[in-house]
C-alpha positions as CSV (number, residue, x, y, z in Angstrom):
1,X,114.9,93.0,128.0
2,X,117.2,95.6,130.0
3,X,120.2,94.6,131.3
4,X,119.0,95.1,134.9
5,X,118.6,92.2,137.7
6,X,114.7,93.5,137.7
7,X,112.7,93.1,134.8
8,X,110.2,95.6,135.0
9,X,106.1,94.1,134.8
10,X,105.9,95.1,131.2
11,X,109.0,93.1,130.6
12,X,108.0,89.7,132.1
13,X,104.8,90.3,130.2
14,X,106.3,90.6,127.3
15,X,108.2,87.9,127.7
16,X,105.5,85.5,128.7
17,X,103.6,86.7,125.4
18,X,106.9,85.6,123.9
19,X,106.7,82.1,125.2
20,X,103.2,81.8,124.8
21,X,103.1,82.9,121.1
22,X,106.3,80.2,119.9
23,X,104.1,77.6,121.7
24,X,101.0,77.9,119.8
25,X,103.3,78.6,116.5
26,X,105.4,75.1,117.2
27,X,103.0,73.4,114.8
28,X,103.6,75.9,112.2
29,X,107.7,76.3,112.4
30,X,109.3,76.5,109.2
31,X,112.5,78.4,108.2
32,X,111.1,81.5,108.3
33,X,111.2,81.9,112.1
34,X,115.0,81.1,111.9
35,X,114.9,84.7,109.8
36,X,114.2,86.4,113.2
37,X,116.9,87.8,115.2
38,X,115.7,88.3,118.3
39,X,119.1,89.7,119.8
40,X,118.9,92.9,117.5
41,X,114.5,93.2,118.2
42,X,113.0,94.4,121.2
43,X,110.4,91.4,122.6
44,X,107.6,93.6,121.9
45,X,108.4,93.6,118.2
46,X,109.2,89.9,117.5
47,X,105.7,89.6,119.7
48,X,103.8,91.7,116.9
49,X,105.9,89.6,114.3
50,X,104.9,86.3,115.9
51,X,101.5,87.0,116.1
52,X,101.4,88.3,112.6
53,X,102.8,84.8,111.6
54,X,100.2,82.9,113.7
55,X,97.5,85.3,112.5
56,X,98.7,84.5,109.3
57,X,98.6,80.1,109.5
58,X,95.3,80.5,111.2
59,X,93.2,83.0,109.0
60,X,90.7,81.3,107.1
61,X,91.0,81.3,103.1
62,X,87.7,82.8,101.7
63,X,86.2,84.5,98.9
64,X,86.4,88.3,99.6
65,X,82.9,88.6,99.3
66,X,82.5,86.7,102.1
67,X,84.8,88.7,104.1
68,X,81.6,90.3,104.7
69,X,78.5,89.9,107.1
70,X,76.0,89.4,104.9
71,X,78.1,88.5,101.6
72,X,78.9,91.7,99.8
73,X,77.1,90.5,96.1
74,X,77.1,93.2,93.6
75,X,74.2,94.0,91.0
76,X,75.5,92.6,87.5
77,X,77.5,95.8,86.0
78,X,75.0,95.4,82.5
79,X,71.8,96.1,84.9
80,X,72.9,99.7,86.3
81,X,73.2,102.9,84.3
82,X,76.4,105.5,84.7
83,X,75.2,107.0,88.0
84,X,73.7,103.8,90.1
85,X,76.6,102.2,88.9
86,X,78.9,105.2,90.3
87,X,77.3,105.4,93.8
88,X,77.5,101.6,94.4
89,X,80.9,101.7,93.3
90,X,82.0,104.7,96.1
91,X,79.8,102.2,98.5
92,X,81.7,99.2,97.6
93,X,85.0,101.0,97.7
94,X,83.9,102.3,101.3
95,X,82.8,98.4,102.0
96,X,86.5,97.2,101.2
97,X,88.4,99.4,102.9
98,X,86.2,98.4,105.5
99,X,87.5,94.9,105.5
100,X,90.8,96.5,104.9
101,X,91.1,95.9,101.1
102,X,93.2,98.7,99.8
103,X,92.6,99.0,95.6
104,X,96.1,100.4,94.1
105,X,96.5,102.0,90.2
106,X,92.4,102.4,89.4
107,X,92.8,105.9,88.0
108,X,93.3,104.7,84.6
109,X,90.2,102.4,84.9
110,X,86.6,104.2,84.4
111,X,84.0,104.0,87.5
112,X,82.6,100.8,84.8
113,X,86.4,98.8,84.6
114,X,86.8,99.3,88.3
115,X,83.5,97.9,88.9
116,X,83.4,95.5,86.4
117,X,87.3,94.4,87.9
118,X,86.0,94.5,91.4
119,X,82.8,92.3,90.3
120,X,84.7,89.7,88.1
121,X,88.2,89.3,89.9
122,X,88.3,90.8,93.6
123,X,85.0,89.7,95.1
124,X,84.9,86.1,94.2
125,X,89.4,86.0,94.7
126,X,90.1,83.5,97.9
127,X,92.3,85.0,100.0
128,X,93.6,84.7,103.6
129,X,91.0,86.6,105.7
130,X,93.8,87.8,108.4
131,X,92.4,89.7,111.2
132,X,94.7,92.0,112.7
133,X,94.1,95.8,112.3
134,X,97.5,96.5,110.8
135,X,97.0,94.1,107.8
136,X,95.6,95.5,104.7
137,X,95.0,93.4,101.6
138,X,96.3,95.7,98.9
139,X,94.6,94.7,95.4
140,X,96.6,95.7,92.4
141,X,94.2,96.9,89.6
142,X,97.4,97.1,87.1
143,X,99.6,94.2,86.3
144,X,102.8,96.0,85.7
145,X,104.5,93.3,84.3
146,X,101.4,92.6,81.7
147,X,100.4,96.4,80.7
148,X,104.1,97.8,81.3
149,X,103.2,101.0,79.1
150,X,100.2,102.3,81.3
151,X,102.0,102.1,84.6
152,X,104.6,104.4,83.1
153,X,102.5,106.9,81.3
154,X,100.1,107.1,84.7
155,X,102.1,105.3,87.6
156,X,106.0,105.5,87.5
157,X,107.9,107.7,88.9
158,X,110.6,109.6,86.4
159,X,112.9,107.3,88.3
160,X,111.3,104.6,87.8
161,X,110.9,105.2,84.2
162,X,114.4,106.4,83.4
163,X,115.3,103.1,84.9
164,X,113.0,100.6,82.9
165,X,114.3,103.1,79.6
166,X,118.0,101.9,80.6
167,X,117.2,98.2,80.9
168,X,114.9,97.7,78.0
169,X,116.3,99.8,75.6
170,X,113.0,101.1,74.4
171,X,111.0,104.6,74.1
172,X,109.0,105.6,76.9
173,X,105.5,106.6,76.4
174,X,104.7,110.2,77.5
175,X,103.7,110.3,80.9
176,X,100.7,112.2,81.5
177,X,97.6,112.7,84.1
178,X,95.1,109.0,84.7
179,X,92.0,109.8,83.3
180,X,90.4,109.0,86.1
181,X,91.7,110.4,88.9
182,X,89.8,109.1,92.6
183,X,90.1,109.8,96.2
184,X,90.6,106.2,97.4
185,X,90.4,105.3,101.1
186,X,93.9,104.4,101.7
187,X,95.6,102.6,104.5
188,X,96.5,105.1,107.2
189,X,100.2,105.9,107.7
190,X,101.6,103.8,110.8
C-alpha cells in the first residue's frame, strides 16, 4: 500500500483479497508461506501468489485424460495408418494445449513416438488439474538426465553443452537439426 493516510478503493480491495485469501489458506500453512516477503511485494502480487497456492492445495488430482469433457481416449496407435495417425495427433496436440498442457523436446520423436508417448504416459499420468489461466502443465517428452546425448545433439544450447563438456569430461556429440521439427502450440509470453 502507499504511504498516504487514504488508501485508494483498489487498495482496500486488495487488501481484503489479502485477508480473505490467508483465511481460506490457514488450513494449508506450511513453511512455504513464511518464503513470502510481503514488505518487498505489492499486495496485488502476493494476492496472485496466494491464490496460486490455494489453487494449488485445492485442484483435484486426475488422470489428464480426464481433464477433458468427455475423456480425451485415443484410438490404439497399432489401429491407424501414417496419415490418421498424423491428423489425430495435430488434434490431440490442439486438445492439450487446450487444457494448457504444453509438450517440450518432441522434435526428435516421429508423429508415431509422440503419439505413442502421449497415449502410454501423458494421458493416463495423474496430475493436479489447477485451474488458473496462467498455469500450464509443461510435459517433458526428453528425460535429460536419462538420454543426456539427444538433448545436446537437438536441445542444448552451445552454452549449455560447453558446460556439461567441462563437468563430465566427455566428447560431445555433434549438434545438429531434430528430425522432426513441429510447430507446437506454446504457452503465450506473459
Amino acid at each position: 500500500m502507499r504511504n498516504s493516510p487514504n488508501p485508494t478503493s483498489d487498495e482496500v480491495d486488495h487488501l481484503l483479497r489479502n485477508a480473505q485469501l490467508r483465511d481460506e489458506l490457514e488450513p494449508y500453512l506450511d513453511e512455504s508461506i513464511h518464503l513470502l516477503d510481503v514488505r518487498r511485494m505489492p499486495t496485488q502480487a502476493e494476492n496472485e501468489f496466494l491464490a496460486s497456492m490455494l489453487a494449488w492445495e485445492r485442484a483435484p488430482v486426475l488422470p489428464i485424460s480426464q481433464w477433458f469433457q468427455p475423456e480425451l481416449q485415443l484410438p490404439h496407435p497399432d489401429t491407424l495408418d501414417d496419415a490418421t495417425l498424423h491428423e489425430r495427433l495435430t488434434d490431440t496436440l490442439e486438445k492439450l494445449y487446450d487444457q494448457r498442457v504444453v509438450l517440450d523436446f518432441t522434435d526428435h520423436l516421429s508423429d508415431r513416438q509422440l503419439y505413442c508417448l502421449i497415449y502410454r504416459d501423458i494421458l493416463p499420468s495423474h496430475e493436479k488439474k489447477i485451474d488458473l489461466p496462467k498455469n500450464f502443465l509443461h510435459w517433458h517428452c526428453l528425460d535429460d538426465s536419462d538420454d543426456v546425448e539427444t538433448w545436446l545433439r537437438y536441445y542444448a544450447t552451445e552454452a549449455e553443452r560447453q558446460v556439461w563438456r567441462d563437468e563430465s569430461n566427455l566428447p560431445l556429440p555433434r549438434s545438429e537439426p531434430a528430425p522432426y521439427p513441429r510447430q507446437m502450440p506454446r504457452r503465450p509470453p506473459a
